[in-house]
C-alpha positions as CSV (number, residue, x, y, z in Angstrom):
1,X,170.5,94.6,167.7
2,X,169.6,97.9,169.0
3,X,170.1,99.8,166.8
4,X,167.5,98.1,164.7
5,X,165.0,98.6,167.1
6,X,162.5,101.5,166.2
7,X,163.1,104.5,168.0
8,X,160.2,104.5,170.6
9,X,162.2,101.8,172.6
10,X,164.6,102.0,175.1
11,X,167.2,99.1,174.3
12,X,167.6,98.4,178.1
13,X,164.3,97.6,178.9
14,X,165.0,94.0,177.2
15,X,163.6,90.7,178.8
16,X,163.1,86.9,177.4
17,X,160.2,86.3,175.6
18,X,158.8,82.7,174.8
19,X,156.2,83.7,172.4
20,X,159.4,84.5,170.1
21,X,162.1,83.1,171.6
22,X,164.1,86.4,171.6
23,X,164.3,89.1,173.8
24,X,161.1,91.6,173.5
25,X,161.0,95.0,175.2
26,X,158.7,97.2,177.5
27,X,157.3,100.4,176.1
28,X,157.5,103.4,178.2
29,X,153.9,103.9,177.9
30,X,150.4,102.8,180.4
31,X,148.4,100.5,178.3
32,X,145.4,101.5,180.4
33,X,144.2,97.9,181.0
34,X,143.9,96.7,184.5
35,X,146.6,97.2,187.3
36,X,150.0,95.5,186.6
37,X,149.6,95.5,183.3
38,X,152.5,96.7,181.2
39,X,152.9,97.2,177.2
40,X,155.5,95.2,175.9
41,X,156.7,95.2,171.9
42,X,157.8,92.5,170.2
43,X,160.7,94.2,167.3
44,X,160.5,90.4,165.3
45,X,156.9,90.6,164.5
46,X,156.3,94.0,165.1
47,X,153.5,93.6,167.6
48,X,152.3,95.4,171.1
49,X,151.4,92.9,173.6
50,X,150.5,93.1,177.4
51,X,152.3,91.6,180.0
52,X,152.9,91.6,183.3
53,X,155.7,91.8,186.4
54,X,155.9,87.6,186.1
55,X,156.0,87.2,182.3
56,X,159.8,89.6,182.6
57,X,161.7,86.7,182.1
58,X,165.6,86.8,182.3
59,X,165.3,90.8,182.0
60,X,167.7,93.5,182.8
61,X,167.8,95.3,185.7
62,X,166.5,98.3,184.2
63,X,163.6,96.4,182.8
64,X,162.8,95.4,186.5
65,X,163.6,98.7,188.0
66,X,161.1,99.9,185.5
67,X,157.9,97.5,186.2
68,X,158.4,97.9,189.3
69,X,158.4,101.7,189.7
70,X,155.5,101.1,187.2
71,X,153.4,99.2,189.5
72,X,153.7,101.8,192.9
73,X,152.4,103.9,189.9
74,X,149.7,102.1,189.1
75,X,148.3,100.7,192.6
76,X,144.4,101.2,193.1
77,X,143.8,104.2,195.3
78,X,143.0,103.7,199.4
79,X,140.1,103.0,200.3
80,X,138.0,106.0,201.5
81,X,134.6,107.6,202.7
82,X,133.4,110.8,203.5
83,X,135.1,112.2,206.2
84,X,137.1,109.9,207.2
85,X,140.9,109.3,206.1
86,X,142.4,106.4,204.3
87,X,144.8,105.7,207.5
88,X,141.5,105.2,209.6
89,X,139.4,103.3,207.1
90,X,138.8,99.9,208.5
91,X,140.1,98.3,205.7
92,X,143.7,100.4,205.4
93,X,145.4,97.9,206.5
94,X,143.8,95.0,203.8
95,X,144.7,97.8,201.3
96,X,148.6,98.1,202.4
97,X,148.7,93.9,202.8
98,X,147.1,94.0,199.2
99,X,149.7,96.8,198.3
100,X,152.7,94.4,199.4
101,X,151.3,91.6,197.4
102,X,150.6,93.4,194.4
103,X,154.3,94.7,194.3
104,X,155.7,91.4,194.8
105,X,153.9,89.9,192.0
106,X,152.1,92.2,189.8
107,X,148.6,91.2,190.0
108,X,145.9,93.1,192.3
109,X,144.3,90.8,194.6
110,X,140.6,90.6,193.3
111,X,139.0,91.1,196.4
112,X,141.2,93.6,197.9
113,X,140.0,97.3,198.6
114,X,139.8,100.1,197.0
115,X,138.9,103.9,196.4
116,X,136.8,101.7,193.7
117,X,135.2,99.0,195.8
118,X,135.2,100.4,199.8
């Protein structure tokens, strides 16, 4: 099948989707939604879609390998203030806890810190 998929797809980037019941495939690209989010393209219907680390289903191990490097990519800044580092912001250490749990399962703790929220 790959090589009937279109040329902007890697073919080993595969994983199970339900929505078709076939395997879909991540594009290389940042959809620029909210962290974890990855673009995913669905060759039978010809559609983009957004999904995230738990909706790769059955997927390769480059597909993985991929999201995942994706995500340390895509993690919210440290939290900061003037003059002071990120490693001695009082809530460094709620950001790396929220860092762990984000790269374990995609999603960015709504009321962890930030460059955005500290």
């Amino acid at each position: 099948m790959s090589d009937q998929l279109p040329e902007f797809l890697n073919p080993n980037l595969s994983f199970w989707s339900p929505r078709c019941k076939d395997r879909d495939y991540i594009e290389e690209v940042n959809p620029h939604t909210f962290p974890g989010r990855m673009e995913a393209f669905c060759p039978h219907e010809g559609i983009s879609y957004n999904v995230s680390l738990a909706d790769l289903v059955d997927a390769s191990a480059e597909c993985l390998a991929w999201a995942r490097a994706f995500l340390v990519g895509n993690e919210p800044d440290p939290p900061s203030a003037d003059g002071v580092s990120p490693e001695e912001h009082p809530k460094y250490e709620a950001w790396l806890n929220a860092c762990a749990e984000y790269q374990a399962t995609g999603f960015w703790p709504q009321d962890a810190p930030s460059m955005r929220n500290s």
